[in-house]
C-alpha positions as CSV (number, residue, x, y, z in Angstrom):
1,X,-40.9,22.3,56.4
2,X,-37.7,24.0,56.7
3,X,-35.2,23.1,59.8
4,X,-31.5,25.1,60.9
5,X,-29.2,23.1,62.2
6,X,-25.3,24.0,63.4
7,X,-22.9,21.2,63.2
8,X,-19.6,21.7,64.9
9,X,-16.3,20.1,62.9
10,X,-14.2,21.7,64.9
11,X,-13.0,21.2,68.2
12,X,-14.3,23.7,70.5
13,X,-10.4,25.3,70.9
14,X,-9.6,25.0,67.2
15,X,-9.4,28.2,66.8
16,X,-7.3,28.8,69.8
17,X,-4.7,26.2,69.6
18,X,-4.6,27.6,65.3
19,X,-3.5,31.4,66.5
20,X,-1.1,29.6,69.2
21,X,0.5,27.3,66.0
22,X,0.3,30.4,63.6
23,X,1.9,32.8,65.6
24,X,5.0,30.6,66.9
25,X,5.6,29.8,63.3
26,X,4.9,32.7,61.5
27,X,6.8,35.4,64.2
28,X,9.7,32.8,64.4
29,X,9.8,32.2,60.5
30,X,12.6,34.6,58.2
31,X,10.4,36.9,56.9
32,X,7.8,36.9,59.6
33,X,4.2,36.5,58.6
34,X,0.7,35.7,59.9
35,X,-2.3,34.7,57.9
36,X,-4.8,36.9,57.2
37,X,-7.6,35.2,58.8
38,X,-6.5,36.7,62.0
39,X,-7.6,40.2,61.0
40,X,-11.6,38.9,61.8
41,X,-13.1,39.0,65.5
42,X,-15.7,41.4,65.8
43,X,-14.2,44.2,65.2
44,X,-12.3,43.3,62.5
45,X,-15.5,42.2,60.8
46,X,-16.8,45.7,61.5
47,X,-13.5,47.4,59.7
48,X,-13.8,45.0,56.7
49,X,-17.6,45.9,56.5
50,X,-16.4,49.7,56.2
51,X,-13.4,49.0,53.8
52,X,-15.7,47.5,51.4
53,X,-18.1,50.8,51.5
54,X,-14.8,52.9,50.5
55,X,-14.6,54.6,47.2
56,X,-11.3,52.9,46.6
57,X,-12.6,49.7,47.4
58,X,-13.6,48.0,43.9
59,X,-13.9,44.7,44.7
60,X,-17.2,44.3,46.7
61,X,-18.9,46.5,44.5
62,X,-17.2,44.9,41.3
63,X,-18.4,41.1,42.7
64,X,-22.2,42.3,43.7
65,X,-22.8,43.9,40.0
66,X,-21.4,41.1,38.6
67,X,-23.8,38.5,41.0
68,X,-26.5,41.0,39.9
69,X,-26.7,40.6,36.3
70,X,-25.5,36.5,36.3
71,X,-27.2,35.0,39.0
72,X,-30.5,33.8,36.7
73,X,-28.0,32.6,34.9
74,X,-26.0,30.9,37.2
75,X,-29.1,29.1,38.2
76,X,-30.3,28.4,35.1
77,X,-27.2,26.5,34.6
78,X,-26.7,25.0,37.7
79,X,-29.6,23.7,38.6
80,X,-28.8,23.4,42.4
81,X,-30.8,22.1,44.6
82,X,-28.0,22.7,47.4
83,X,-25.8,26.1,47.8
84,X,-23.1,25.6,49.7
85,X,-21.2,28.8,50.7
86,X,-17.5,28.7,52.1
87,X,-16.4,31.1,54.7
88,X,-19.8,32.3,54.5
89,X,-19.6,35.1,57.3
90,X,-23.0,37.4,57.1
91,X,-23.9,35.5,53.7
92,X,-25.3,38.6,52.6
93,X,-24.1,38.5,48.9
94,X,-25.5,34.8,49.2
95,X,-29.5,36.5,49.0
96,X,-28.4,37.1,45.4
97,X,-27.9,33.3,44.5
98,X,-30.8,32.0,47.1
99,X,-33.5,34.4,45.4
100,X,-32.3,33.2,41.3
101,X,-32.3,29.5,42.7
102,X,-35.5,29.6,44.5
103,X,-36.9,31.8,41.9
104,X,-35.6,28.6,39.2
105,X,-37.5,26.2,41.7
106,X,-34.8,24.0,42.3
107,X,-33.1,25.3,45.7
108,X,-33.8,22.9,49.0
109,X,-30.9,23.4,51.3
110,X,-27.7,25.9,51.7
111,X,-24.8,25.0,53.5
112,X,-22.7,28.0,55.3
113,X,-19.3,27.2,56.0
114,X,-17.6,29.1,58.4
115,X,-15.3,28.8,61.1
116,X,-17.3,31.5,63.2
117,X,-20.3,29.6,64.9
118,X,-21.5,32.8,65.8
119,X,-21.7,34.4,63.0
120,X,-22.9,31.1,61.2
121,X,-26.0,31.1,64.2
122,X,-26.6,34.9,63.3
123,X,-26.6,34.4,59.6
124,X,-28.7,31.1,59.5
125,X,-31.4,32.0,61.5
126,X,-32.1,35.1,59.6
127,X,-31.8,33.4,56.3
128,X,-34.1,30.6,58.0
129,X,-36.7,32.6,59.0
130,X,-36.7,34.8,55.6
131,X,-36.9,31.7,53.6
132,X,-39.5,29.5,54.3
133,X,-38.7,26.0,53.2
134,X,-35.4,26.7,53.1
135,X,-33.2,24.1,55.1
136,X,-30.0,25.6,56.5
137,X,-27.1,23.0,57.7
138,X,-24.6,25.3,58.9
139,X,-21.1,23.7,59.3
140,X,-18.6,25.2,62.0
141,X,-15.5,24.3,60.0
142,X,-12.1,25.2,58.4
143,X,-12.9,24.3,54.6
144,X,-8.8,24.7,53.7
145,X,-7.9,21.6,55.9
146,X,-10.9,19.3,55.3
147,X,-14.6,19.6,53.6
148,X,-16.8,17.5,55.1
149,X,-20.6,18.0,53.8
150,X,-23.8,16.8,54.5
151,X,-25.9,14.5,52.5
152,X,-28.2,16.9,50.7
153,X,-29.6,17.0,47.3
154,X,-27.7,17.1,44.1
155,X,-26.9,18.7,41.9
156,X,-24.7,21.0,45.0
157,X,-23.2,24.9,43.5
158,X,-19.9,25.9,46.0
159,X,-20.3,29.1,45.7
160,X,-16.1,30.9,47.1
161,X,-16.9,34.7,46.7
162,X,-14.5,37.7,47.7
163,X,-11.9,36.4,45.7
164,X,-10.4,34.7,49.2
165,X,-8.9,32.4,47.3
166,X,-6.3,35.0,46.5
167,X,-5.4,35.0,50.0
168,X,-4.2,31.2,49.6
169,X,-0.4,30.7,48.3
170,X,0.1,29.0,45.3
171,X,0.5,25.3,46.8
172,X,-1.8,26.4,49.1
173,X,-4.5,27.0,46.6
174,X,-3.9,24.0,44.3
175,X,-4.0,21.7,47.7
176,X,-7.3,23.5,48.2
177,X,-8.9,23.0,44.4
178,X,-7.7,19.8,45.2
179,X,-9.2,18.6,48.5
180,X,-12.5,20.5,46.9
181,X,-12.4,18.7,43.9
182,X,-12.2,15.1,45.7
183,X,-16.1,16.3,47.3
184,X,-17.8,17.4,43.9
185,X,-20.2,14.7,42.3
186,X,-20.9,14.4,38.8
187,X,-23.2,17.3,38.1
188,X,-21.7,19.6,40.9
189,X,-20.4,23.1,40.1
190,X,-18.3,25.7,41.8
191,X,-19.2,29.1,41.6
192,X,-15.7,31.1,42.4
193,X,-14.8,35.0,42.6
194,X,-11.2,36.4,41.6
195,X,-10.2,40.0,41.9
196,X,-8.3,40.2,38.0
197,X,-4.9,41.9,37.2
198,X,-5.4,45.5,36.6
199,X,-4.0,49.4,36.9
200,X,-1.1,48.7,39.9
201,X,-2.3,52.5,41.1
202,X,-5.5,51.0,41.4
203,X,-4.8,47.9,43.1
204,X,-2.7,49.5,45.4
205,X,-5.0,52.3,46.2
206,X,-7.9,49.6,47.3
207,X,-5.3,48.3,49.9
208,X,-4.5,51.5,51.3
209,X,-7.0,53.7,51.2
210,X,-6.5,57.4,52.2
211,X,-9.2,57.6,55.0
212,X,-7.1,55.1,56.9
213,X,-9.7,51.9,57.3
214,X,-7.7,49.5,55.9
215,X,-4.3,50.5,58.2
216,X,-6.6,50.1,60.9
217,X,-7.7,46.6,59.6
218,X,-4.6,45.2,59.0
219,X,-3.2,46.7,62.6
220,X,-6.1,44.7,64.2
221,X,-4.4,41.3,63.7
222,X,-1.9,42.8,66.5
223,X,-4.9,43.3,68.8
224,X,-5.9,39.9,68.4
225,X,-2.6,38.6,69.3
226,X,-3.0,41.0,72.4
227,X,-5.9,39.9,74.2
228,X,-6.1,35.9,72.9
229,X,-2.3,35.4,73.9
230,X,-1.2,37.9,76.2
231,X,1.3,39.6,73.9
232,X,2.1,43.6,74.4
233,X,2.7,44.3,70.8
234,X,1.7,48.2,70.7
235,X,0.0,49.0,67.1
236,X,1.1,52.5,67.3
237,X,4.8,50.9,66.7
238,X,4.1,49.5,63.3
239,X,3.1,51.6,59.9
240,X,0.6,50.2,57.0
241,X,2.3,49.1,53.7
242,X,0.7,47.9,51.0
243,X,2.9,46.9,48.2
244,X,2.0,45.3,44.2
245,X,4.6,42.6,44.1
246,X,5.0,42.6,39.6
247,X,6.7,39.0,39.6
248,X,4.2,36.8,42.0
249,X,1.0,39.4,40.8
250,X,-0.6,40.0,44.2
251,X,-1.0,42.4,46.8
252,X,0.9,41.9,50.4
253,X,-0.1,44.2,53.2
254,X,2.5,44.2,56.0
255,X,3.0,45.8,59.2
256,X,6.6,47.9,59.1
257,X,8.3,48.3,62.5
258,X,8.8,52.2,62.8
259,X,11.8,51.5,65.6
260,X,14.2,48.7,66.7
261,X,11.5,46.8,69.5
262,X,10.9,43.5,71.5
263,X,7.2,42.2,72.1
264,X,6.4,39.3,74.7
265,X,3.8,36.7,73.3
266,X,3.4,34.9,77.4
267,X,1.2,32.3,75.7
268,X,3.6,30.6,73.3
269,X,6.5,32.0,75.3
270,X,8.0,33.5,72.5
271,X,10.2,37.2,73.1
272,X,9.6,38.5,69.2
273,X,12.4,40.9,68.2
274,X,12.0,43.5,65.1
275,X,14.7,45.6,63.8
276,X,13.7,49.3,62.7
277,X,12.2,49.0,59.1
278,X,11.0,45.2,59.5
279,X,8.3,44.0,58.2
280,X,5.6,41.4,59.2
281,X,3.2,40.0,56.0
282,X,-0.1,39.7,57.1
283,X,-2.2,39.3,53.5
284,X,-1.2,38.0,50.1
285,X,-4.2,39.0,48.1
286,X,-3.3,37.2,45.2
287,X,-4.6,38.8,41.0
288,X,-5.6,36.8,39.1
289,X,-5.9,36.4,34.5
290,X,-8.4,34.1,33.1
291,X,-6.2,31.5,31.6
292,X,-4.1,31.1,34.5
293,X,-7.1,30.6,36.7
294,X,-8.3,27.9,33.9
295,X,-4.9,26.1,34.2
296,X,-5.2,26.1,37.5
297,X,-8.3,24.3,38.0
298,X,-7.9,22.0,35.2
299,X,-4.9,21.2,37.6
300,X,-7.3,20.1,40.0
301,X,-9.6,18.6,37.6
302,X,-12.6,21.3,37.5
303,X,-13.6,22.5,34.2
304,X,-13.9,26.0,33.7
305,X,-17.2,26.4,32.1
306,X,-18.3,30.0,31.9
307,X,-16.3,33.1,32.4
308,X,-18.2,36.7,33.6
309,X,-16.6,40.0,34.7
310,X,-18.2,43.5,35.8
311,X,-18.4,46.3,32.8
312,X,-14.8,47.5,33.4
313,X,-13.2,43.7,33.6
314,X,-11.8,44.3,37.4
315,X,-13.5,41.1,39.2
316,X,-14.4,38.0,37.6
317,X,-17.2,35.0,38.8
318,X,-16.3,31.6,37.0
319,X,-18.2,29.4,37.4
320,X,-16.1,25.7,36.9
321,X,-17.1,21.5,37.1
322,X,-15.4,18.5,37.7
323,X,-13.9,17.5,34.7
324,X,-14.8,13.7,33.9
């Protein structure tokens, strides 16, 4: 019999007092920032949706074709009996893995991770009803701070697709290998996706595309900040950049200040000044090579066990285990 249940680790204004802290520091900080996870309410959803349909857009595409032709093989040697999915969202690349695992006869339970109950309550109740047997645990929480999962069957695959780990600094990412590492049992795997170094006219090209989508995604952060905390920032202020830093090998997409302005944030009581030219960072999409991404998790004690990429070697799936 299959069951869906939510379970909420997050206070119910998490996300509310998070924006309050992220803004004060990030607008008061020398450059200014914000992290990218700001870009998503609905309609930010709806304009990543759309990037990832854009011709310039590699990524998605690269990631699916990839899942496509390795996902009988990723259950094959897995064995899970529990997918767990972090920042799980519409979990629609997540059919891939659900069909090879139940296909393999070993999948009981998948775990989306979000910190969107919403979407987790729209996403698990489809993939309830489309699987029956399948139990679905969904977990309301924020898997960079703290993963706390439920007691399901071993062996468990993490599955971290979209290569948002890239969107994690460099302490920030070895803190999060880390903290994921401590949760893995012997047998456990984690299934992750990195965008690979490549072409710079390329990379650049998939963060500024010419039909505009992604300008109006990373302007959206600014219409968050609007209606959750009062500020009057106007969008129409601020130009798209997307820039290939060489040294640090990621993308940053900031928001450039097209004149000398003030904006008002009445929630956090902050008057945020920009001089003509500034610019806020609002992504680090971070590249990534394969024996970096091996140092780095032997770092954190995972293995890195197998290594795939799509046809052209743009996007990568590694699939990684604790190392004992």
């Amino acid at each position: 019999m299959s069951t869906f249940t939510l379970t909420r680790q997050l206070p119910e204004d998490a996300t509310y007092a998070a924006l309050r802290a992220d803004v004060w520091t990030g607008l008061t900080a020398h450059p200014k920032w914000l992290p990218p996870k700001w870009f998503y309410d609905a309609r930010g959803s709806e304009l990543f949706e759309e990037i990832t349909r854009l011709p310039e857009y590699y990524p998605a595409r690269a990631e699916r074709a990839v899942l496509c032709r390795e996902s009988s093989a990723i259950a094959a040697e897995t064995g899970a009996r529990t997918l767990v999915e972090l920042g799980s969202g519409s979990s629609e690349k997540t059919r891939l893995l659900i069909d090879a695992l139940r296909a393999a006869g070993t999948l009981t339970d998948y775990v989306p991770v979000d910190v969107s109950g919403s979407a987790l309550q729209r996403a698990g109740r489809v993939l309830h009803a489309d699987y029956p047997g399948l139990t679905v645990h969904a977990l309301v929480a924020d898997f960079t701070v703290r993963l706390d999962l439920p007691p399901t069957a071993g062996p468990r695959l993490v599955a971290f697709l979209g290569s948002t780990i890239g969107n994690l600094l460099p302490t920030e990412r070895a803190a999060f290998l880390s903290s994921l590492r401590a949760t893995l049992r012997p047998g456990d795997a984690l299934l992750l996706g990195t965008d690979l170094v490549k072409d710079e006219q390329l990379l650049v090209a998939a963060y500024n595309d010419a039909s505009g989508v992604t300008a109006d995604f990373n302007k959206n952060v600014l219409a968050v900040v609007h209606r959750e905390l009062g500020a009057d920032f106007d969008p129409d202020d601020f130009d798209h950049v997307a820039v290939w830093n060489r040294e640090q090998e990621w993308i940053e997409m900031r928001l450039r200040a097209r004149t000398a302005l003030t904006g008002t944030i009445p929630a956090v009581g902050l008057a945020v000044r920009f001089a003509e030219g500034e610019e806020l960072r609002t992504e680090v999409s971070a590249k990534f090579r394969e024996p970096g991404l091996r140092s780095e998790l032997a770092d954190a004690g995972l293995k890195l066990t197998h290594w795939w990429t799509d046809s052209e070697g743009r996007f990568a799936l590694s699939l990684a285990q604790p190392d004992s």
